[in-house]
C-alpha positions in Angstrom: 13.6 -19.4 1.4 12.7 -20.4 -2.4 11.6 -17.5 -4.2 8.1 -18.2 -5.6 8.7 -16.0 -8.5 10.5 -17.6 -11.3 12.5 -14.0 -11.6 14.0 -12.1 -9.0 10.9 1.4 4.1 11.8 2.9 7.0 10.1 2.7 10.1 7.0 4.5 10.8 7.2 7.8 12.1 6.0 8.3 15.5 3.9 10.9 16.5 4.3 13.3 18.9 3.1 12.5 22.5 -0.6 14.2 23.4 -0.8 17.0 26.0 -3.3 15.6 28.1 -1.8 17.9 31.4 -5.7 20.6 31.1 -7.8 16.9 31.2 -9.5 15.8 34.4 -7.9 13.0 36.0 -10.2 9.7 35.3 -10.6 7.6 38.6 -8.1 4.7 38.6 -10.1 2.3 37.7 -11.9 4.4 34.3 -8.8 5.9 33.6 -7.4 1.9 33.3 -11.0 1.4 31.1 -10.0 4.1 28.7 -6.4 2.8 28.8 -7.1 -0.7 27.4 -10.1 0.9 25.0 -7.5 2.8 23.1 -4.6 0.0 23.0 -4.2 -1.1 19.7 -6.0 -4.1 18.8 -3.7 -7.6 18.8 -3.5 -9.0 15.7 -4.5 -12.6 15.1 -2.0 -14.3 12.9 -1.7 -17.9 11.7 0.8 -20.1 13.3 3.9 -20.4 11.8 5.1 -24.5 11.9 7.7 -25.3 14.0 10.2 -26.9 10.9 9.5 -23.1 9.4 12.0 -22.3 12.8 14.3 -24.4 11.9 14.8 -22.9 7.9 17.8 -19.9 7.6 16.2 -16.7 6.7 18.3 -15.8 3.1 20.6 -12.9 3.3 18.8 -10.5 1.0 15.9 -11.2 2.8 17.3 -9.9 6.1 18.6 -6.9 4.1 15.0 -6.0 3.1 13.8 -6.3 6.6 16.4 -4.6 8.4 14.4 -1.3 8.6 12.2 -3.4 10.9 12.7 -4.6 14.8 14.6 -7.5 14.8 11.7 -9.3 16.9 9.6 -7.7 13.9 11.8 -8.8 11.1 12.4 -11.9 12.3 8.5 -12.9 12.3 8.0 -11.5 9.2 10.5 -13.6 7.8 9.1 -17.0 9.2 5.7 -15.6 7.7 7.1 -15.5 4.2 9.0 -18.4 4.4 5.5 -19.8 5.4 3.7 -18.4 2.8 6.5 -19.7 0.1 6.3 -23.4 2.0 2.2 -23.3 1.9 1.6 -21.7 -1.4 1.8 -24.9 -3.8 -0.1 -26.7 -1.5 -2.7 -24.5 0.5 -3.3 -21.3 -1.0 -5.5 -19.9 1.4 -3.2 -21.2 4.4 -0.4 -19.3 2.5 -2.4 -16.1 1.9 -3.2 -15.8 5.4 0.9 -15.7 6.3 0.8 -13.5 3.9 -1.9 -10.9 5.7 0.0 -11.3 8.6 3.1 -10.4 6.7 1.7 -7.4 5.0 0.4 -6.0 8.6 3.6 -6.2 9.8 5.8 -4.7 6.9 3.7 -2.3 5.3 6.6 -0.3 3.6 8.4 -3.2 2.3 7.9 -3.9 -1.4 9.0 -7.6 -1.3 6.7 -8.1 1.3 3.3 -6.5 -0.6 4.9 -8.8 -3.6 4.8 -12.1 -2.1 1.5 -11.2 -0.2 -0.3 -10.2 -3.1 1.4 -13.3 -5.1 -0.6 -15.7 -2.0 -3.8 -13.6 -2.5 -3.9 -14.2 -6.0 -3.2 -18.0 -5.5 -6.2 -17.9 -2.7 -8.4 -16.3 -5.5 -8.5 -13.2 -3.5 -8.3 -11.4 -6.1 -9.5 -7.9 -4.4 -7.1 -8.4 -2.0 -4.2 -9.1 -4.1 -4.7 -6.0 -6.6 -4.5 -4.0 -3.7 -1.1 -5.9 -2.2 0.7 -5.7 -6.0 -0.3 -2.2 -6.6 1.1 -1.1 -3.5 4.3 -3.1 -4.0 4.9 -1.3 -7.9 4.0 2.2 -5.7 7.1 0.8 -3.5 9.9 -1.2 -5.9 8.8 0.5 -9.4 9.1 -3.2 -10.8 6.4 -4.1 -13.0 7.4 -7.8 -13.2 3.8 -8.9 -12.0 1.7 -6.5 -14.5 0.2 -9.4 -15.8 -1.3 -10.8 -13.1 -2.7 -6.9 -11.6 -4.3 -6.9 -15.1 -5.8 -11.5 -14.6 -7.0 -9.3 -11.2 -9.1 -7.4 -12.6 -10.2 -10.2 -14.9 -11.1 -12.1 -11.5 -13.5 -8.9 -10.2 -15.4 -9.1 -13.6 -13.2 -5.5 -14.9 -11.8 -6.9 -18.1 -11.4 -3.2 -19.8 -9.7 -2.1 -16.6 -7.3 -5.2 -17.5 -6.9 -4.1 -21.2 -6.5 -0.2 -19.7 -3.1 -2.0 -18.2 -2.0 -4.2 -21.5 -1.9 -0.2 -22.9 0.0 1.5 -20.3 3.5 2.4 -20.5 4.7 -0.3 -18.0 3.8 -3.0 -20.3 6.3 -1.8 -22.6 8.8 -2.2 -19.8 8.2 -5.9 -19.1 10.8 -9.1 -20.6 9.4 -11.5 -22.8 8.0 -14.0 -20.0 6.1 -11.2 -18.7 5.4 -10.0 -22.1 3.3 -13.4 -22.7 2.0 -13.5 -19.7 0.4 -10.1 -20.1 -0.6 -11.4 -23.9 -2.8 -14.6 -22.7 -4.5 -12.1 -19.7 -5.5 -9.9 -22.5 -6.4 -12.6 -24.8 -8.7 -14.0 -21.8 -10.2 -10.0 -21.4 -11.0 -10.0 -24.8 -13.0 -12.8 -24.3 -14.8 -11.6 -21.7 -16.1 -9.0 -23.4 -17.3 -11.3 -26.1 -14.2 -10.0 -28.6 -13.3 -13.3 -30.1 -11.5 -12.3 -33.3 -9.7 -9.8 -30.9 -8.4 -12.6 -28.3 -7.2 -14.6 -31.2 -5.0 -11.5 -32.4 -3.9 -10.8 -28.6 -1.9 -14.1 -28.8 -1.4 -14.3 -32.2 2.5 -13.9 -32.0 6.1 -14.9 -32.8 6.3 -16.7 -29.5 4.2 -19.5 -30.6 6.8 -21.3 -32.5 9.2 -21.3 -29.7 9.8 -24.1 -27.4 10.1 -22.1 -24.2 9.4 -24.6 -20.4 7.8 -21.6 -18.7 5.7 -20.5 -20.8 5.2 -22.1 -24.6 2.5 -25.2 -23.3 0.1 -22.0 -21.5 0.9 -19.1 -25.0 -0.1 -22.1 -27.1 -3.4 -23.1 -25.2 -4.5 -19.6 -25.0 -4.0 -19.2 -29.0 -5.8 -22.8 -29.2 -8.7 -22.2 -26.6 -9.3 -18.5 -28.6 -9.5 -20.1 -31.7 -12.2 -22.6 -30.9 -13.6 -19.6 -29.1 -13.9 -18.0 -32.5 -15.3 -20.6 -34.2 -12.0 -22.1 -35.8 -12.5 -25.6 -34.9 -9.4 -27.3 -37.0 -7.1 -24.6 -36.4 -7.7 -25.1 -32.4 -7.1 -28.6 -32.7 -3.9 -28.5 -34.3 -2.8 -25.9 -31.7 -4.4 -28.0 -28.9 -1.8 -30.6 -30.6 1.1 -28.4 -30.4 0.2 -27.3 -26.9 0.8 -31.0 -25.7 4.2 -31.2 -27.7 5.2 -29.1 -24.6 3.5 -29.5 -22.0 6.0 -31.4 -20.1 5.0 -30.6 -16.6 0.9 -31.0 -17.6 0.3 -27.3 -16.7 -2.6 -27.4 -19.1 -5.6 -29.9 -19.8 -4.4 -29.5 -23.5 -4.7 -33.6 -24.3 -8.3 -33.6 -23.1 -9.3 -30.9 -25.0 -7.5 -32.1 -28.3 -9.2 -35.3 -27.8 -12.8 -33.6 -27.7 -12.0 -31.6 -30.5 -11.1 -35.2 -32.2 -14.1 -37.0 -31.6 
């Protein structure tokens, strides 16, 4: 199963039985009436696609799941590899595998990850605070800090996003995640109507480098503040150097040079 991100639980306990030999005894057919009222309710998942059978489930994945059933495991699996097949091409189709995989594995921080990865896609932004937070609880790994703080962006909290650019896991993060986190705050700052402030956010070293993951997206966040701010020339020749590398057209950054031109 491809691994969506560009980077890299036990069991639940059961509880003890109920002592119900002081009850009445229910006539057969209300003590059946109680019996389904109290069964757990079946969960509705998506349907997994056959050709999603026919993929091997990776090694480390196994590993991760093995706390689980092997019935259990084995669906979660085809869930994720599900979510990782839909997610380019129907987020909301890929966050719904990944509900169904997150019901199933609570306690398994990969599992919360790739979840809250789908929600985020699907714009469920709620939803996918919620599925990252739990997975940092889980794993300790703050590789997706970035997009918990673009979550709170999404729910309209952009100082609750800037409250995470100053926490102590930031520090922690490489440089991809280090950008990423600057253009979320960059984007907060706006928000808030701080223009000189999202200009400074992005304002960095890492603007002269010629990096495929991340230099077209750093350099149209430091263009789109600038024009933000009222620096019309200096966002065009940023807008410029945004298309010098944008190979893969992640960005709109030739439209908006040639607005900025005319």
């Amino acid at each position: 199963m491809e691994n969506p991100r560009a980077r890299r639980s036990s069991p639940k306990r059961a509880s003890s039985p109920r002592d119900n030999s002081n009850r009445p005894k229910l006539p057969p057919k209300m003590a059946l009436k109680k019996k389904k009222e109290n069964e757990e309710p079946r969960r509705v998942e998506p349907e997994i696609p056959q050709e999603i059978y026919r993929e091997e489930i990776e090694p480390e994945l196994k590993r991760e799941l093995s706390s689980l059933s092997a019935d259990n495991a084995e669906q979660t699996a085809r869930h994720l590899i599900a979510l990782v097949h839909f997610l380019p091409i129907d987020a909301q189709r890929a966050h719904l595998h990944g509900v169904a995989a997150s019901a199933r594995a609570a306690r398994v921080g990969r599992v919360r990850e790739l979840a809250g990865i789908a929600a985020y896609a699907a714009e469920k932004f709620d939803v996918a605070l919620r599925e990252l937070k739990t997975a940092f609880r889980i794993t300790g790994d703050p590789t997706f800090w970035a997009m918990m703080a673009d979550c709170h962006r999404g729910m309209g909290e952009p100082l609750k996003a800037l409250e995470l650019g100053r926490a102590p896991e930031a520090k922690l993060l490489d440089k991809e995640a280090q950008v990423e986190l600057r253009i979320v705050l960059s984007g907060a700052r706006r928000d808030l109507g701080e223009f000189a402030a999202a200009v400074t956010s992005v304002k960095c070293k890492e603007l002269e480098e010629r990096n495929s993951t991340w230099s077209a997206r750093l350099r149209y966040a430091y263009a789109d503040a600038l024009e933000a701010s009222g620096d019309v020339e200096g966002a065009r020749n940023w807008f410029g150097k945004a298309t010098e590398v944008d190979i893969n057209h992640e960005t709109d950054a030739s439209e908006r040079l040639k607005k900025l031109s005319t």
